[in-house]
Residue, then its C-alpha position, 0 to 999 in steps of 0.5 A: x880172069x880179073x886182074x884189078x890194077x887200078x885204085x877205082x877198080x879196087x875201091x869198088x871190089x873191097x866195097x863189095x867184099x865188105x858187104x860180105x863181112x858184114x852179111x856173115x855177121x849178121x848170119x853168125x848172130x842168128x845161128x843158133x838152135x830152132x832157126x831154119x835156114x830158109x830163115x838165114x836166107x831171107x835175112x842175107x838176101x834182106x841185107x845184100x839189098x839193103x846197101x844196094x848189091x845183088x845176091x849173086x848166087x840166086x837164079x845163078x844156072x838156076x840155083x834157087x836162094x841168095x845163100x847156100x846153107x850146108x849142114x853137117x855131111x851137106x859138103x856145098x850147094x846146101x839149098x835153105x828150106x824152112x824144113x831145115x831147122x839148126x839143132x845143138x851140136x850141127x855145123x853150118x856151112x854158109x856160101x855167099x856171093x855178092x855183086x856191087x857196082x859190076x864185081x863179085x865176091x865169093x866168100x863161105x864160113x862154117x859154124x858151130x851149133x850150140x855145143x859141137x863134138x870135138x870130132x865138129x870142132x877139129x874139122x872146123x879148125x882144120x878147115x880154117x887151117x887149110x884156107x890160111x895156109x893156101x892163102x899163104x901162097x897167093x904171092x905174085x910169081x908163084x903158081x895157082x898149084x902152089x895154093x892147091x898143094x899147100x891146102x892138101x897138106x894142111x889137110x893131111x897135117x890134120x888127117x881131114x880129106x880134101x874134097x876134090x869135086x869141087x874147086x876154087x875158082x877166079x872171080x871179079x866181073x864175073x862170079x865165076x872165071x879161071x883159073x881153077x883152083x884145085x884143092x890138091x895137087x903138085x906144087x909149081x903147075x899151072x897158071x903162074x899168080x900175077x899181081x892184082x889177080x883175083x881169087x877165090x880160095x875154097x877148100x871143102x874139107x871132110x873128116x871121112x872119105x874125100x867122095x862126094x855125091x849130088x842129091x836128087x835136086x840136082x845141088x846138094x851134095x853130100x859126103x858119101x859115108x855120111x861124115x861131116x864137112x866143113x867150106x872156108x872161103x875168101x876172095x883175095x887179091x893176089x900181091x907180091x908178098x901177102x895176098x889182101x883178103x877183100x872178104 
């Protein structure tokens, strides 16, 4: 569990989070039809180098690549492959995770292809929503459950499904640390939110069943009926009235 008291620690962990911003800018500028995602790796992988960071997910428990690419029923962990190639009307969720000067930051976008179907477009929008409203709830003196039952509201509120296999999770000196933080659940449970307390808020939100089940590479996973699924997420800082998004 990261808690970051002291102006050092945070220069050094916004700084990190700003080479996210700045990798997803660039990824946003190159999804288009024709593109693989292997494509989409190399270019992030380039661009965490370039400033002198470390991709954080590649060899991370053996995952091969610096970003995961998720296209449309992929839920997470989609591996980039130069056989992947976007098409008009898919939807691209990208994860990333950086390490600078000894911190992490974990951050995911989904974006449309081309012209999406208002099916597409909803889940999107809807998935965004729920990362905001659980944001929202990242105050000091509040409970880590208060975020995962603000989420699953959100997604009720938009008839989307909460992913409940994965969770989001502390982060900071390592990539991954606790507290968990489910995508559901009752409000006023768990670990109580402490000022300076790193998080990283992930909801993965689908427009079908919530089930999910892993492919045969031991990574990919994929919603069970086939239906789309879209990933939002941001490393923030827990702070008594509004949390600061570092990514």
């Amino acid at each position: 569990m990261t808690i970051l008291t002291n102006e050092n620690e945070l220069v050094k962990i916004r700084e990190a989070g700003k080479i996210l911003k700045d990798v997803f800018s660039l990824i946003k500028k190159k999804i288009k039809p024709g593109v693989s995602t292997l494509a989409l790796d190399k270019a992030a992988e380039e661009k965490i180098k370039e400033v002198g960071a470390e991709p954080a997910f590649k060899g991370y428990r053996g995952y091969p690549a610096t970003i995961c690419a998720s296209l449309n029923e992929v839920v997470v962990h989609g591996i980039p492959r130069e056989d992947i190639v976007l098409t008009d009307g898919d939807i691209l969720s990208v994860d990333i995770g950086v390490r600078k000067n000894g911190y992490f930051t974990d951050a995911a976008r989904t974006y449309a292809v081309g012209i999406i179907s208002s099916v597409a477009r909803r889940l999107i929008e809807g998935t965004r929503y729920c990362l905001d409203e659980g944001i929202k709830r990242a105050v000091s003196g509040g409970r880590v459950s208060d975020i995962s039952n603000a989420i699953q509201l959100a997604a009720k509120e938009r008839n989307l499904k909460e992913v409940r296999m994965f969770v989001g999770h502390g982060v900071g000196r390592k990539l991954h640390e606790s507290p968990e933080i489910p995508n559901w659940g009752e409000k006023g449970k768990g670990p109580v939110l402490r000022e300076g307390l790193v998080l990283a808020i992930e909801p993965m939100i689908n427009v079908g069943t919530r089930k999910v089940e892993i492919m045969s590479d031991g990574w990919t996973a994929v919603t069970t009926d086939g239906k789309l699924s879209a990933h939002f997420e941001d490393t923030i800082i827990v702070r008594p009235k509004k949390a600061e998004i570092i990514t």
